[in-house]
PDB file of N, CA, C and O in Angstrom:
ATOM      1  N   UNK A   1      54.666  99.380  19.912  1.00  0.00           N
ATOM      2  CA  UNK A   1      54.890 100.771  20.242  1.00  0.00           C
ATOM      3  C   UNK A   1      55.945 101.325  19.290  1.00  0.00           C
ATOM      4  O   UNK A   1      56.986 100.672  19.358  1.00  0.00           O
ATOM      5  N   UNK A   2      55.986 102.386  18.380  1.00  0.00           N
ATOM      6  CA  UNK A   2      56.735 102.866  17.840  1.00  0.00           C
ATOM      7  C   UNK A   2      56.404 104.683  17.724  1.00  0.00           C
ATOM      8  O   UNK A   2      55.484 105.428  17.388  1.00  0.00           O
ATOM      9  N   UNK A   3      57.956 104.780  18.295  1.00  0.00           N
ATOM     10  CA  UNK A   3      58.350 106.501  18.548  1.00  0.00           C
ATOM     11  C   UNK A   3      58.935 107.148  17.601  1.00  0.00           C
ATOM     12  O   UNK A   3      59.997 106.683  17.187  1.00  0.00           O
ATOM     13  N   UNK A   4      58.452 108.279  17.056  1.00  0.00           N
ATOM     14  CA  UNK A   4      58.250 109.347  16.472  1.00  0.00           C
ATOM     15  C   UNK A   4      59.070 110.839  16.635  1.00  0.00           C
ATOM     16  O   UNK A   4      58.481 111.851  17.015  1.00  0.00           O
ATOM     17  N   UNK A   5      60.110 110.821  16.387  1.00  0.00           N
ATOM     18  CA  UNK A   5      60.900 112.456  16.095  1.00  0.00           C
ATOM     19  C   UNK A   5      60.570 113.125  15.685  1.00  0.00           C
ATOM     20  O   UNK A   5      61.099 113.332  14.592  1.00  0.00           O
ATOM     21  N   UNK A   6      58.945 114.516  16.270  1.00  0.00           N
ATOM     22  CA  UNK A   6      58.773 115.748  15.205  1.00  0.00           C
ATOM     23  C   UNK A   6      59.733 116.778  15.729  1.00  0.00           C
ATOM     24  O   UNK A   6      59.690 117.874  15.170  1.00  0.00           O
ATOM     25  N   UNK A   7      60.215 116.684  16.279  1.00  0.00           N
ATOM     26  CA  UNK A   7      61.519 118.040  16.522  1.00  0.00           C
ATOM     27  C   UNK A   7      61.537 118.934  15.599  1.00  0.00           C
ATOM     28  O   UNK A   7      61.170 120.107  15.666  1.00  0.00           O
ATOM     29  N   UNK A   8      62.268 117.964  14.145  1.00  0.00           N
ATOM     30  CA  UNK A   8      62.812 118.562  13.319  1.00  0.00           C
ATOM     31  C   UNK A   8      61.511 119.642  12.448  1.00  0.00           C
ATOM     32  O   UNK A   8      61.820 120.524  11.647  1.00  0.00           O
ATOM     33  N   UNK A   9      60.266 119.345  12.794  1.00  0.00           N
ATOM     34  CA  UNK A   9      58.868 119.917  12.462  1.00  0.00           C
ATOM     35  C   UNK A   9      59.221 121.167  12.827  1.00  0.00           C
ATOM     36  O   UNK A   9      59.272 121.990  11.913  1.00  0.00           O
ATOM     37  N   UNK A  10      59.484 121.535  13.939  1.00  0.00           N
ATOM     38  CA  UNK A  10      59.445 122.955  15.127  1.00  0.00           C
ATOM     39  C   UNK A  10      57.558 122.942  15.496  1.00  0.00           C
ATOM     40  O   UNK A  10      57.033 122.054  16.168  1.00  0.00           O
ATOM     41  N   UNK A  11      56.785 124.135  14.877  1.00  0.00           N
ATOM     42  CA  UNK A  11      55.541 123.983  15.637  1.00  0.00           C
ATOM     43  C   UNK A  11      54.794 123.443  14.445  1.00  0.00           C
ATOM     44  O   UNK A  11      53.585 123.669  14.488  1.00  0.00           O
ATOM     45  N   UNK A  12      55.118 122.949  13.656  1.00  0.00           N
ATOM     46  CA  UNK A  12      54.237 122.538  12.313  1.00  0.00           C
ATOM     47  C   UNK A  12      54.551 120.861  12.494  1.00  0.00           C
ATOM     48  O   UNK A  12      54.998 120.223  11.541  1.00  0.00           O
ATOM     49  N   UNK A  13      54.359 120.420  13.398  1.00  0.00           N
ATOM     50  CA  UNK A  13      54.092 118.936  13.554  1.00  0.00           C
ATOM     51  C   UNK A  13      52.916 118.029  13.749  1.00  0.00           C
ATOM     52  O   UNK A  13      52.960 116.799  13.735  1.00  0.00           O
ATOM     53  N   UNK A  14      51.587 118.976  13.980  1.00  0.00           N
ATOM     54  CA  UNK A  14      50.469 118.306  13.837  1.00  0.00           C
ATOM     55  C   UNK A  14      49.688 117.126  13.310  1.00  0.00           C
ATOM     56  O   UNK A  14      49.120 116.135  13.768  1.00  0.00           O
ATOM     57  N   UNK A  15      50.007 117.893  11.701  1.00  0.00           N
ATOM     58  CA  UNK A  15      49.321 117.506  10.450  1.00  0.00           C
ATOM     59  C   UNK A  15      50.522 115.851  10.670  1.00  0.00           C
ATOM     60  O   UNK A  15      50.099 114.697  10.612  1.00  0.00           O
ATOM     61  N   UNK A  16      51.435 116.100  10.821  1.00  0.00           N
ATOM     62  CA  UNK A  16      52.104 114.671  10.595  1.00  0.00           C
ATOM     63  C   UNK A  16      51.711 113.714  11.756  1.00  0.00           C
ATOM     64  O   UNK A  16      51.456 112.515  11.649  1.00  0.00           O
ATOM     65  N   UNK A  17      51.709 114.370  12.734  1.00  0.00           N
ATOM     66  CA  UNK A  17      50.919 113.632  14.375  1.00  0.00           C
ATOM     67  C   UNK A  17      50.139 112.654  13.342  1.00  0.00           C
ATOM     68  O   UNK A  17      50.499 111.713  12.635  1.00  0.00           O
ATOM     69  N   UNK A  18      49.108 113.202  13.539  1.00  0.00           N
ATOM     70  CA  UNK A  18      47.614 112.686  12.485  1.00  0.00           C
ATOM     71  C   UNK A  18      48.167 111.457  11.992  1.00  0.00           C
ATOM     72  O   UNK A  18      48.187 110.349  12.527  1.00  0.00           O
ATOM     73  N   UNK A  19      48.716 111.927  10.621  1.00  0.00           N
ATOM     74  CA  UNK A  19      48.931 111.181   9.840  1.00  0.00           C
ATOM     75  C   UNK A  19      49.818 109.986  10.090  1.00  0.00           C
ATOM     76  O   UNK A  19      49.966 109.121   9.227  1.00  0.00           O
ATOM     77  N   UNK A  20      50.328 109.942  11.110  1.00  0.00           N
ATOM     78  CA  UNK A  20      51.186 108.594  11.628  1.00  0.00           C
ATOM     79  C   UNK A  20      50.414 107.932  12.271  1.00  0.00           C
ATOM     80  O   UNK A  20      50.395 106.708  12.146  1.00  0.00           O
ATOM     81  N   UNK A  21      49.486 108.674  13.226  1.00  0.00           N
ATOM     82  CA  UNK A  21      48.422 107.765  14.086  1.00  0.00           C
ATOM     83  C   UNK A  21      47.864 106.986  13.002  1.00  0.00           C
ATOM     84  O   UNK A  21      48.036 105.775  12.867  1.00  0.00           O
ATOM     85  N   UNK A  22      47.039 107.898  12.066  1.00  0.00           N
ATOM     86  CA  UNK A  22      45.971 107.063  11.076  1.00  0.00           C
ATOM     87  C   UNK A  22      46.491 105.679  10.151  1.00  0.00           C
ATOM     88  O   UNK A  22      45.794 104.713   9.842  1.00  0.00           O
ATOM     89  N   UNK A  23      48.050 105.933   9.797  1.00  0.00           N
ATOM     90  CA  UNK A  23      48.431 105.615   8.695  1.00  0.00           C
ATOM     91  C   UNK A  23      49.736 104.247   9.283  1.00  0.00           C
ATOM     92  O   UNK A  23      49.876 103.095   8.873  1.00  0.00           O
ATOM     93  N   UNK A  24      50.541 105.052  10.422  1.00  0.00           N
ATOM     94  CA  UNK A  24      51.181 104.057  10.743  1.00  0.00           C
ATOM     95  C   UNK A  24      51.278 102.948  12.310  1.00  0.00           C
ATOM     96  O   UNK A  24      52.085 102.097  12.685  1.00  0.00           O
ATOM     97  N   UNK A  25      49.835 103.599  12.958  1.00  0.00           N
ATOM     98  CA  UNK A  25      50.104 102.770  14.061  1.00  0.00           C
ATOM     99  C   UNK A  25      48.252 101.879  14.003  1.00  0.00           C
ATOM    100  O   UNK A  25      47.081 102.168  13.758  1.00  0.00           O
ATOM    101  N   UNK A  26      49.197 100.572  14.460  1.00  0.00           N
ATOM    102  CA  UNK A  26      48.095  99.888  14.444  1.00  0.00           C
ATOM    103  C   UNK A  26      46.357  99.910  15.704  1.00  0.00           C
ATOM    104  O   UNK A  26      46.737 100.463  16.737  1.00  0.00           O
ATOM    105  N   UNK A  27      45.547  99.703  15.784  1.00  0.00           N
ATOM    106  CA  UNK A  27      44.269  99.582  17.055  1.00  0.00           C
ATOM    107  C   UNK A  27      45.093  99.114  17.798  1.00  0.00           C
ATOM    108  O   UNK A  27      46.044  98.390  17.503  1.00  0.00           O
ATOM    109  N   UNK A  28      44.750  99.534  18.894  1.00  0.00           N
ATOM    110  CA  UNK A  28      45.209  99.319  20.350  1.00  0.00           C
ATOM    111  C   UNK A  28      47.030  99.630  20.420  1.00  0.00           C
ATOM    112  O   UNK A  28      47.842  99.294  21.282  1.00  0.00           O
ATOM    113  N   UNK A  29      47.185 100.268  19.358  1.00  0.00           N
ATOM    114  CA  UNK A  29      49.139 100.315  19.493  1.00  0.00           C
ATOM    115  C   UNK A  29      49.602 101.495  19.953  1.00  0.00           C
ATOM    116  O   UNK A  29      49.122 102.603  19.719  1.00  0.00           O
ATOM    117  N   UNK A  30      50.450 101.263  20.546  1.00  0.00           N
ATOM    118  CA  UNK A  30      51.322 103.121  21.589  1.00  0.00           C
ATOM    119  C   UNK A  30      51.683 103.935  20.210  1.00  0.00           C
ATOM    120  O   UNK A  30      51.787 103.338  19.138  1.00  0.00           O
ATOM    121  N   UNK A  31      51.833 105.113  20.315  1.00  0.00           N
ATOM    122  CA  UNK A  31      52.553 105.816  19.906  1.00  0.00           C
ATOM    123  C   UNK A  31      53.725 106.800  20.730  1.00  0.00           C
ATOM    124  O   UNK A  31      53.152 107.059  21.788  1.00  0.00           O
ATOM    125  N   UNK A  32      54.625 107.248  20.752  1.00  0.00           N
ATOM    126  CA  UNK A  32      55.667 108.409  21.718  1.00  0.00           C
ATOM    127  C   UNK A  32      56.090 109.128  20.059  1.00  0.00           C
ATOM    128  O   UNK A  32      56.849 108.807  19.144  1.00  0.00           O
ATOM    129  N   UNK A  33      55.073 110.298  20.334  1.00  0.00           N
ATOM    130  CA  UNK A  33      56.010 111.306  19.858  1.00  0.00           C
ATOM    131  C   UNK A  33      56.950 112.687  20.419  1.00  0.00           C
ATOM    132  O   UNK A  33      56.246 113.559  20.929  1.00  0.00           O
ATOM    133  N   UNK A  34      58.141 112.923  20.391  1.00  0.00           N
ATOM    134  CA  UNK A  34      58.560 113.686  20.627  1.00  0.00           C
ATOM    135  C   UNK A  34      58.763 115.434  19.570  1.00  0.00           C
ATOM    136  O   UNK A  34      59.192 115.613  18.430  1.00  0.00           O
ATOM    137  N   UNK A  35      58.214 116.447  20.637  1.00  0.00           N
ATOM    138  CA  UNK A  35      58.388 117.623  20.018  1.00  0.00           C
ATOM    139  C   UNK A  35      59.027 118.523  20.934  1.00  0.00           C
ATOM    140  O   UNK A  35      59.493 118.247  22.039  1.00  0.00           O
ATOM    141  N   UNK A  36      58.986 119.869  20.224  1.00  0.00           N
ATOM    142  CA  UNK A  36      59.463 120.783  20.793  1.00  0.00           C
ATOM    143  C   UNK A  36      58.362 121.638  21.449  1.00  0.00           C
ATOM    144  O   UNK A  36      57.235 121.727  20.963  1.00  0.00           O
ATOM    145  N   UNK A  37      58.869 122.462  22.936  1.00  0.00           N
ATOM    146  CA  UNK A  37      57.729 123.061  23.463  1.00  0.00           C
ATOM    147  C   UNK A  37      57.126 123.798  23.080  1.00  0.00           C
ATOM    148  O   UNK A  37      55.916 123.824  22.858  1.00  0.00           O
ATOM    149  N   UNK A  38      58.796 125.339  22.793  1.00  0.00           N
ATOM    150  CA  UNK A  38      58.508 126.528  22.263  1.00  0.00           C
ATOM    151  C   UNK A  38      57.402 127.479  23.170  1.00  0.00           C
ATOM    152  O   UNK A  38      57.999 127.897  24.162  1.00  0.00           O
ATOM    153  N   UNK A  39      56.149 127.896  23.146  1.00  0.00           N
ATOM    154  CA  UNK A  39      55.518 128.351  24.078  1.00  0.00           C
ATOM    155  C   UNK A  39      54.747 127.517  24.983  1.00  0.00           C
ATOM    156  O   UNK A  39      54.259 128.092  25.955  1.00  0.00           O
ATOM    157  N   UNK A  40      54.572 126.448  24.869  1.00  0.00           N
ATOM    158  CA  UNK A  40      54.251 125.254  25.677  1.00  0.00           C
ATOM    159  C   UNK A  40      52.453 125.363  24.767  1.00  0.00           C
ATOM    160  O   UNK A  40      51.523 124.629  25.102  1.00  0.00           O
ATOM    161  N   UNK A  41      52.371 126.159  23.917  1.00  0.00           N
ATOM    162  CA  UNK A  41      50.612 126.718  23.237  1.00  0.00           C
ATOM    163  C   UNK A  41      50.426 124.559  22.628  1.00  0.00           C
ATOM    164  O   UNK A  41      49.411 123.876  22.767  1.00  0.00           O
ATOM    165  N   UNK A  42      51.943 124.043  21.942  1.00  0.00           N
ATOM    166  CA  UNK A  42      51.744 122.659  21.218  1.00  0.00           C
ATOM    167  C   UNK A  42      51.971 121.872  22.527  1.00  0.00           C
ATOM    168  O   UNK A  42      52.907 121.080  22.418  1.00  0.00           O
ATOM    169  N   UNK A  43      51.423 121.874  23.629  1.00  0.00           N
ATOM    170  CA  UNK A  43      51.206 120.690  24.220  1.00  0.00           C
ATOM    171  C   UNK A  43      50.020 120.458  24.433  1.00  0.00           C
ATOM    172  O   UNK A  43      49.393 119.401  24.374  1.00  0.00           O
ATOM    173  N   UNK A  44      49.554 122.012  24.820  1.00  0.00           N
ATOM    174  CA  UNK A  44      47.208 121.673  25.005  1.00  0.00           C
ATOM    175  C   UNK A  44      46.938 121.445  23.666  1.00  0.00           C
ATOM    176  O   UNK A  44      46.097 120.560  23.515  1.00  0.00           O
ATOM    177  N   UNK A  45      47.437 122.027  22.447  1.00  0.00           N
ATOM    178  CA  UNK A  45      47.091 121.551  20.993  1.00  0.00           C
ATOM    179  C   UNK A  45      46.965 120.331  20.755  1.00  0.00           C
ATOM    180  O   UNK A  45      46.036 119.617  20.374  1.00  0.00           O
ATOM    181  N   UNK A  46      48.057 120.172  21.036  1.00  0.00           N
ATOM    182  CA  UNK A  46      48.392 118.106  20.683  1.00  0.00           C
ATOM    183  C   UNK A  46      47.589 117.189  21.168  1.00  0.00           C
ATOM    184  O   UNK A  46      47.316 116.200  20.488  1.00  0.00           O
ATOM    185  N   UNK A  47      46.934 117.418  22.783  1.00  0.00           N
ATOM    186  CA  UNK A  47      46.042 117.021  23.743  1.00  0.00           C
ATOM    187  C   UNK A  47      44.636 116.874  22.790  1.00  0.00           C
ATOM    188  O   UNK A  47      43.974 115.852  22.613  1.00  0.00           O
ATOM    189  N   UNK A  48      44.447 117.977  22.341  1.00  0.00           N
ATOM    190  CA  UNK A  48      43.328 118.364  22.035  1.00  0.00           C
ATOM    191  C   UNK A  48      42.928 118.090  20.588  1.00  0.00           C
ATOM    192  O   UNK A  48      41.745 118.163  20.256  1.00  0.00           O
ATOM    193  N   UNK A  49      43.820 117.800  19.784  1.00  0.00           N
ATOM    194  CA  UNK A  49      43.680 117.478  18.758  1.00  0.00           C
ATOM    195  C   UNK A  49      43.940 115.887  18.787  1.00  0.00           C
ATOM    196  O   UNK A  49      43.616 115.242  17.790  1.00  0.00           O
ATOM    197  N   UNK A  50      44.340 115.431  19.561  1.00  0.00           N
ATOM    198  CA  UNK A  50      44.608 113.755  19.975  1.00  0.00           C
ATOM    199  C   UNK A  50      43.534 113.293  20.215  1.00  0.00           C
ATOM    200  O   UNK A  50      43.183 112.324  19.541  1.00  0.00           O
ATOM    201  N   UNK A  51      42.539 113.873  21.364  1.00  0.00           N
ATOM    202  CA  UNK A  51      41.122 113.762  21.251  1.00  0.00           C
ATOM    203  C   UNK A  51      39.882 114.112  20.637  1.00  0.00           C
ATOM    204  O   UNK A  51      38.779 113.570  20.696  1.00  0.00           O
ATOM    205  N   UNK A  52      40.350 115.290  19.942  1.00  0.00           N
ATOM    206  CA  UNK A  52      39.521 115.236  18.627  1.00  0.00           C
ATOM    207  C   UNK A  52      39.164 113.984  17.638  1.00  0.00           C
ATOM    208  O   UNK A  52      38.073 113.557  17.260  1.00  0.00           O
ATOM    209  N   UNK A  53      40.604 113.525  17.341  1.00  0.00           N
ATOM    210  CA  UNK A  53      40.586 113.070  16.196  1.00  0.00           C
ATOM    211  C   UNK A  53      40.438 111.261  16.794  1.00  0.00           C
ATOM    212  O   UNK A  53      41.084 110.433  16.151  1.00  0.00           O
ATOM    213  N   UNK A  54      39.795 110.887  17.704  1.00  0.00           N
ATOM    214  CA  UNK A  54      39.292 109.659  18.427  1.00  0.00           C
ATOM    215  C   UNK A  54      40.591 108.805  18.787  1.00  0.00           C
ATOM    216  O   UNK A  54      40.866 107.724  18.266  1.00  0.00           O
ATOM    217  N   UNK A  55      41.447 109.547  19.891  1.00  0.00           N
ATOM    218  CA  UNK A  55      42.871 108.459  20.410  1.00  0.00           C
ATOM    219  C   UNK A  55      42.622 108.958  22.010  1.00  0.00           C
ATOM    220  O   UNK A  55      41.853 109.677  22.648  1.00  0.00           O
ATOM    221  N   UNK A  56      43.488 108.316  22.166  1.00  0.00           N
ATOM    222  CA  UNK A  56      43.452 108.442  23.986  1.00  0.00           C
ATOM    223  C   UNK A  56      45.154 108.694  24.048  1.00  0.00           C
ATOM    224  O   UNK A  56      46.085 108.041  23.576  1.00  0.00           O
ATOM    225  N   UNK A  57      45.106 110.005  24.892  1.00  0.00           N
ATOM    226  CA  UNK A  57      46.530 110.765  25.305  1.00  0.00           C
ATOM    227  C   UNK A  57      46.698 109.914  26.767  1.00  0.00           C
ATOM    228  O   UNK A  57      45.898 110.008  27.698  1.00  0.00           O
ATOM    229  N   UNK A  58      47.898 109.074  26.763  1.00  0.00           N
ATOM    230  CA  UNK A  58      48.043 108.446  27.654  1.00  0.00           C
ATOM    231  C   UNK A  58      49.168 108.896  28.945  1.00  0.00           C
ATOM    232  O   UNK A  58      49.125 108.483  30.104  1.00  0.00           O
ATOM    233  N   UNK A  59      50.050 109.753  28.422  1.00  0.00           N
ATOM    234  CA  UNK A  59      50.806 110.622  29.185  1.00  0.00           C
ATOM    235  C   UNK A  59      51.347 111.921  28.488  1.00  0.00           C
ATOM    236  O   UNK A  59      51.276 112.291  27.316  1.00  0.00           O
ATOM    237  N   UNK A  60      51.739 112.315  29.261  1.00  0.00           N
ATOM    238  CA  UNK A  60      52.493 113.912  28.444  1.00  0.00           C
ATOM    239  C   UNK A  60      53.248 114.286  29.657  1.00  0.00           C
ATOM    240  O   UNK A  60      52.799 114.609  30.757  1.00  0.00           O
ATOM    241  N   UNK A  61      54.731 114.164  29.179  1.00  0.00           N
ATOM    242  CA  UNK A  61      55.336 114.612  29.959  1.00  0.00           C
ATOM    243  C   UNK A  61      56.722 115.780  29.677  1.00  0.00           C
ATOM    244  O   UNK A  61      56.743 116.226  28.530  1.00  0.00           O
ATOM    245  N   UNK A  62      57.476 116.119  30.314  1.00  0.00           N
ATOM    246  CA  UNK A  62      58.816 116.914  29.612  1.00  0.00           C
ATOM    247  C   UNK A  62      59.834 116.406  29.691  1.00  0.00           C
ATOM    248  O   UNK A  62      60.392 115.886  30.657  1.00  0.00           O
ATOM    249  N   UNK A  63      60.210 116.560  28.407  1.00  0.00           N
ATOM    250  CA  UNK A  63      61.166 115.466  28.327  1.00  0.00           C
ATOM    251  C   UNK A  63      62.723 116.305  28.466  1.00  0.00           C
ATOM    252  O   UNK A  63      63.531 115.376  28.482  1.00  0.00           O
ATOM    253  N   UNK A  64      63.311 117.289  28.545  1.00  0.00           N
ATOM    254  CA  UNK A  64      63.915 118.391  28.560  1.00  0.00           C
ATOM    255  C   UNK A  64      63.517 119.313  28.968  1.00  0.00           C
ATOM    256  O   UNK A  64      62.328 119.403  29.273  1.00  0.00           O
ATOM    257  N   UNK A  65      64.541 120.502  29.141  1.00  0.00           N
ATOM    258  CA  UNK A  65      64.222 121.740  29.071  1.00  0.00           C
ATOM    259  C   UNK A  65      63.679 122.281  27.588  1.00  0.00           C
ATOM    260  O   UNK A  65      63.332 123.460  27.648  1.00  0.00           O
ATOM    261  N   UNK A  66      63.523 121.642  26.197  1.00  0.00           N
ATOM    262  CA  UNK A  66      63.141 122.672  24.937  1.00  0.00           C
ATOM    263  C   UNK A  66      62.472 121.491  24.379  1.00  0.00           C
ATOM    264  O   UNK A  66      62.414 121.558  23.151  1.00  0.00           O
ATOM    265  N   UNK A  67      61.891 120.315  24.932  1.00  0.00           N
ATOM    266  CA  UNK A  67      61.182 119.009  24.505  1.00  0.00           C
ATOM    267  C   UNK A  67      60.029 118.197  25.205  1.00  0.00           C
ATOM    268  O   UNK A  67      60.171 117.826  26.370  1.00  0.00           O
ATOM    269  N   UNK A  68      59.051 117.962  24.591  1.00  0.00           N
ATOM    270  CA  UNK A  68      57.970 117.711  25.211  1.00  0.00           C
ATOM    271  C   UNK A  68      58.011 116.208  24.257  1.00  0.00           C
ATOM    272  O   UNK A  68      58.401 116.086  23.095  1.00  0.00           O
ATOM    273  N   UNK A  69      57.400 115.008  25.305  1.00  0.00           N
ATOM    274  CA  UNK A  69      57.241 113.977  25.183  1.00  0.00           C
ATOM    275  C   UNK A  69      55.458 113.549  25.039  1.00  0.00           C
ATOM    276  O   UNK A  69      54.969 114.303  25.880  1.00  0.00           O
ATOM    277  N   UNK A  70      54.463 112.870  24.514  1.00  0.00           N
ATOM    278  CA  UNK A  70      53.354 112.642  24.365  1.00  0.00           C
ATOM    279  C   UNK A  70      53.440 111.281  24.164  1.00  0.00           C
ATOM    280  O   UNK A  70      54.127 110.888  23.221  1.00  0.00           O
ATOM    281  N   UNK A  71      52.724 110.280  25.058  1.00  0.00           N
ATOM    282  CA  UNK A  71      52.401 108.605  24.683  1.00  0.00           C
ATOM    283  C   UNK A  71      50.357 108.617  24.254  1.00  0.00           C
ATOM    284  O   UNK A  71      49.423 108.874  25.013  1.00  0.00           O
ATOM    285  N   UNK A  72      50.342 108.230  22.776  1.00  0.00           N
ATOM    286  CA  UNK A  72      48.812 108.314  22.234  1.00  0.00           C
ATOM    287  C   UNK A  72      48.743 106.730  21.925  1.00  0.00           C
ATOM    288  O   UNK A  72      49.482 106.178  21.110  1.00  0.00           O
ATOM    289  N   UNK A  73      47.667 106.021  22.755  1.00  0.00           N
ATOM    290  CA  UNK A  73      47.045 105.248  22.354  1.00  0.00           C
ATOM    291  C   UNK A  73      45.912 104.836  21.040  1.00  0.00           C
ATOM    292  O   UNK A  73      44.701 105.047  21.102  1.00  0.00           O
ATOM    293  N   UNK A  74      46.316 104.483  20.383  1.00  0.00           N
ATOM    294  CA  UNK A  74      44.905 104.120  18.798  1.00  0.00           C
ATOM    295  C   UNK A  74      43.531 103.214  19.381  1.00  0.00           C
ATOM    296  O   UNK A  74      43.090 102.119  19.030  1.00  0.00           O
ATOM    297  N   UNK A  75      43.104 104.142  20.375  1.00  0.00           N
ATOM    298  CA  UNK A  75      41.495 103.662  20.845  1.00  0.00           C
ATOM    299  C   UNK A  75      41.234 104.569  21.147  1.00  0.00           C
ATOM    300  O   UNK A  75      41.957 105.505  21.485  1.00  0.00           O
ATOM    301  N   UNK A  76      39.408 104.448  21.056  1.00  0.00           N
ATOM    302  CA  UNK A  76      39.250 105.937  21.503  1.00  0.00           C
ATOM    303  C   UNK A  76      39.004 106.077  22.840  1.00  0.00           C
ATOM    304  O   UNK A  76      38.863 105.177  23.667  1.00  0.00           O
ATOM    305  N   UNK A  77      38.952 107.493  23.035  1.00  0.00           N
ATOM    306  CA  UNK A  77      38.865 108.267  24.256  1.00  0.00           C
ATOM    307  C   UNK A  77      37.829 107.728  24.767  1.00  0.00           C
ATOM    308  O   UNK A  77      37.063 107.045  24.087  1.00  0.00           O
ATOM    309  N   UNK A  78      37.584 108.044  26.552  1.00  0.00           N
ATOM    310  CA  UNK A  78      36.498 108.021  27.268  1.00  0.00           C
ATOM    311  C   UNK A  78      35.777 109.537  27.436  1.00  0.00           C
ATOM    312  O   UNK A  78      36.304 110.388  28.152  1.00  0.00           O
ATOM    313  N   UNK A  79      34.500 109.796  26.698  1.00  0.00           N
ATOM    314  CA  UNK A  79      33.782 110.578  26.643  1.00  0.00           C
ATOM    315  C   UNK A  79      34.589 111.532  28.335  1.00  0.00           C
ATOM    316  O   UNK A  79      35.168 111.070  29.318  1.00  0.00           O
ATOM    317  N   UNK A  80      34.205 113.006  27.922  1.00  0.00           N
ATOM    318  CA  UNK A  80      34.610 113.904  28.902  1.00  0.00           C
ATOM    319  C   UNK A  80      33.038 114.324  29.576  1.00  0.00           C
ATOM    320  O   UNK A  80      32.036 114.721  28.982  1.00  0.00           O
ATOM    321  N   UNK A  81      33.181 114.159  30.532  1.00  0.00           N
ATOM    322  CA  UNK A  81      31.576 114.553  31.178  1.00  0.00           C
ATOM    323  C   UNK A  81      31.926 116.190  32.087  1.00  0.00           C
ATOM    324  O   UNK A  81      32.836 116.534  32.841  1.00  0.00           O
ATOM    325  N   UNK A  82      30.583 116.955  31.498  1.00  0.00           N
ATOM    326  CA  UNK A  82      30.943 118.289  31.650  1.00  0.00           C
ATOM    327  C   UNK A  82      29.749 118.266  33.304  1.00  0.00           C
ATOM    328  O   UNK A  82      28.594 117.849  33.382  1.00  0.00           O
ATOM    329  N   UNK A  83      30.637 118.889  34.411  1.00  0.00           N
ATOM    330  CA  UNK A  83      29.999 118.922  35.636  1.00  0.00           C
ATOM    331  C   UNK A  83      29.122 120.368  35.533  1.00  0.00           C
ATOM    332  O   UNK A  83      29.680 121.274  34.915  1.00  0.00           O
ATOM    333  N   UNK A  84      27.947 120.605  36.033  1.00  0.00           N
ATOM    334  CA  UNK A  84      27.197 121.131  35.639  1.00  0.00           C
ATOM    335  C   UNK A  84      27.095 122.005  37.162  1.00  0.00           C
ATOM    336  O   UNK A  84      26.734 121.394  38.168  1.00  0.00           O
ATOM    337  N   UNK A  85      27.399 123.280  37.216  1.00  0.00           N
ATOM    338  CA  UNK A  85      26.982 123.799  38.318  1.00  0.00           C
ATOM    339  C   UNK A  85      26.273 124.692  38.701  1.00  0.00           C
ATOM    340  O   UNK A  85      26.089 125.680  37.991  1.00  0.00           O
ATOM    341  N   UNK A  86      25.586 124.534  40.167  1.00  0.00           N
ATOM    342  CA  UNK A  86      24.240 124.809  40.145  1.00  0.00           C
ATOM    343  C   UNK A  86      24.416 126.483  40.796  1.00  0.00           C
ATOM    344  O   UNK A  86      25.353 126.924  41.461  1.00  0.00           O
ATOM    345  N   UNK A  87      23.532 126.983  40.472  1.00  0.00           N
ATOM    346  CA  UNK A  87      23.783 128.874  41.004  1.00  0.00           C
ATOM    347  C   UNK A  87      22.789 129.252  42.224  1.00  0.00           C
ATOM    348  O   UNK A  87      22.796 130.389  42.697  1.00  0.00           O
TER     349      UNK A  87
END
């Protein structure tokens, strides 16, 4: 498991998200990165781009009042099944 300071990013911490998953954490290894909330818009981002890009968001929590905490697993996700409702 190795944790990650994008703070110093502000909302431009994405592109580096990525690139640490791909580059520095091993299959099956934790990641904790820490960011900033700001409008809270980079926590469904992060979610969503975590599962885009084939990881599994294992918690998300707040870590402060102006800091948001994320634990990403390097496996992929379990498919999202869309419930279908009837009219």
């Amino acid at each position: 498991m190795k944790r990650f300071d994008l703070r110093p990013l502000k909302n431009n911490f994405y592109e580096r998200m990525l690139h640490l998953m791909k580059e520095e954490i091993k299959d099956g290894e934790n990641a904790i990165f820490l960011f900033e909330i700001g409008d809270f818009s980079p926590i469904q981002k992060s979610a969503d781009l975590i599962y885009e890009n084939g990881y599994t968001l294992m918690n998300s929590i707040k870590f402060n009042e102006v800091d948001w905490t994320i634990v990403v697993k390097k496996v992929k996700p379990e498919k999202k099944e869309i419930e279908e409702i009837e009219e």
